[in-house]
C-alpha positions in Angstrom: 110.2 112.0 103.5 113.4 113.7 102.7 114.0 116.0 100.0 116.7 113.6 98.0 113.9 111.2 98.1 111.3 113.4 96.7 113.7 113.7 93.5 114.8 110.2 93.4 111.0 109.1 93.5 110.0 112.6 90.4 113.0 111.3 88.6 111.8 107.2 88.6 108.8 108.6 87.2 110.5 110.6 84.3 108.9 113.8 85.6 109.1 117.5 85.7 108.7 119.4 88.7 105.6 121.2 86.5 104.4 117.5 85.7 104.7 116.6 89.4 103.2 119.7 90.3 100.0 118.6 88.5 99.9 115.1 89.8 99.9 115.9 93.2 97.7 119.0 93.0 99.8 121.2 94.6 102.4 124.4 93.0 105.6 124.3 91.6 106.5 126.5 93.9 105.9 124.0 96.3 108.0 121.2 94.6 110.5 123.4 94.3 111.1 123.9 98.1 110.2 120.8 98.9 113.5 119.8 96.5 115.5 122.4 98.2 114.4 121.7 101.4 113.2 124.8 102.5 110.1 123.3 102.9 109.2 119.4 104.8 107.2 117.5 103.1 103.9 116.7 104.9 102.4 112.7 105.0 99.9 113.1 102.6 102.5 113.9 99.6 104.7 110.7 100.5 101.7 108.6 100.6 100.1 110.1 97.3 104.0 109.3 95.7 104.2 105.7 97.0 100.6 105.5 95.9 102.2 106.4 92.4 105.2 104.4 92.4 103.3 101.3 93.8 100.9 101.8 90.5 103.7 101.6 88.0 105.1 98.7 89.6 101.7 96.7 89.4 102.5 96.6 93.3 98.6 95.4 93.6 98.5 92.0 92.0 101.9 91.0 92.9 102.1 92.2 96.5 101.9 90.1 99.9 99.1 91.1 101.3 100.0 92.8 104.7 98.1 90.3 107.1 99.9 87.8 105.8 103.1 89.5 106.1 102.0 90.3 109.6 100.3 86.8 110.2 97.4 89.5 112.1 94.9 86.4 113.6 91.4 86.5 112.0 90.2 88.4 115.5 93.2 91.6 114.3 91.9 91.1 110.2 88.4 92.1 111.1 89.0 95.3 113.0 91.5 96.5 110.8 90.0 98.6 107.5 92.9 97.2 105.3 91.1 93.8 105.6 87.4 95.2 105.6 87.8 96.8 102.0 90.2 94.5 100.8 93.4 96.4 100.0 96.4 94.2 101.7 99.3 95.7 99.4 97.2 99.4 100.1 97.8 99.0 104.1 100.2 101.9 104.0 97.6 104.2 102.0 95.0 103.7 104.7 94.8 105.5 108.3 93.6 103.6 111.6 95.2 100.2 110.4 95.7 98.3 113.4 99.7 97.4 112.7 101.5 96.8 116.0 98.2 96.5 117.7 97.1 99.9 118.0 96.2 102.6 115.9 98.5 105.4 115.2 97.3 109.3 116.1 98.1 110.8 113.3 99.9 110.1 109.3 103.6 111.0 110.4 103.3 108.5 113.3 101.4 105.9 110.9 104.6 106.6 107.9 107.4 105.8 110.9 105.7 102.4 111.1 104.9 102.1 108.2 108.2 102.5 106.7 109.8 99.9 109.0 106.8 97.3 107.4 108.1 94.7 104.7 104.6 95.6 102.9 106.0 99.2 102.1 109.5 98.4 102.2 109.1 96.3 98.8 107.6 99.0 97.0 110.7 101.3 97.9 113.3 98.7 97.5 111.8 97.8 93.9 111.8 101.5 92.8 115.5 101.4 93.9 114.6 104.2 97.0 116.7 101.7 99.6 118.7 99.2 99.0 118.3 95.9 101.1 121.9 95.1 100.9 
């Protein structure tokens, strides 16, 4: 995640960098170079913010559900924990998902992929964070 991103996303959800601070559990301090960029901003913060945004969109009942999107065959579905506890719009949130057929080693390899997914891609393009034109 980029720095303009991490504004974009605190200024969709009509937040200070105090009030953001707070969400995410972490110091303004830290928001504040984060914003700057004097800081990068680790995996778990963009998850926990497209966590967020997908919350205020109502992302979870409206959402394709990402084996669909993926059309993963039943044999994919039940190694995969996206399928085993049921969260198919929460793919994204959850580490060892099976996407491309393999797990990824760790959450900034996971976010490259999953970033590319349509599953993801709708919560950012309906909070205005890319554009699909």
């Amino acid at each position: 995640m980029k720095k303009d991103e991490l504004l974009r996303i605190r200024k969709i959800l009509e937040k200070t960098q105090r009030q953001l601070s707070a969400i995410l559990g972490i110091s303004i301090r830290t928001i504040r170079s984060y914003e700057q960029g004097t800081r990068s901003i680790p995996a778990y913060v963009e998850r926990q913010l497209f966590f967020i945004l997908s919350q205020q969109q109502e992302i979870m009942t409206t959402g394709r559900l990402c084996w669909d999107v993926k059309k993963c065959p039943p044999s994919r579905r039940e190694k995969c924990p996206a399928w085993e506890f049921h969260c198919g719009t929460l793919c994204w949130f959850i580490n060892g998902t099976i996407c491309q057929c393999a797990e990824k080693e760790n959450w900034e390899e996971k976010m490259d992929v999953c970033r590319k997914c349509e599953v993801l891609r709708s919560i950012l393009e309906n909070s205005g964070l890319i554009n699909t034109k």
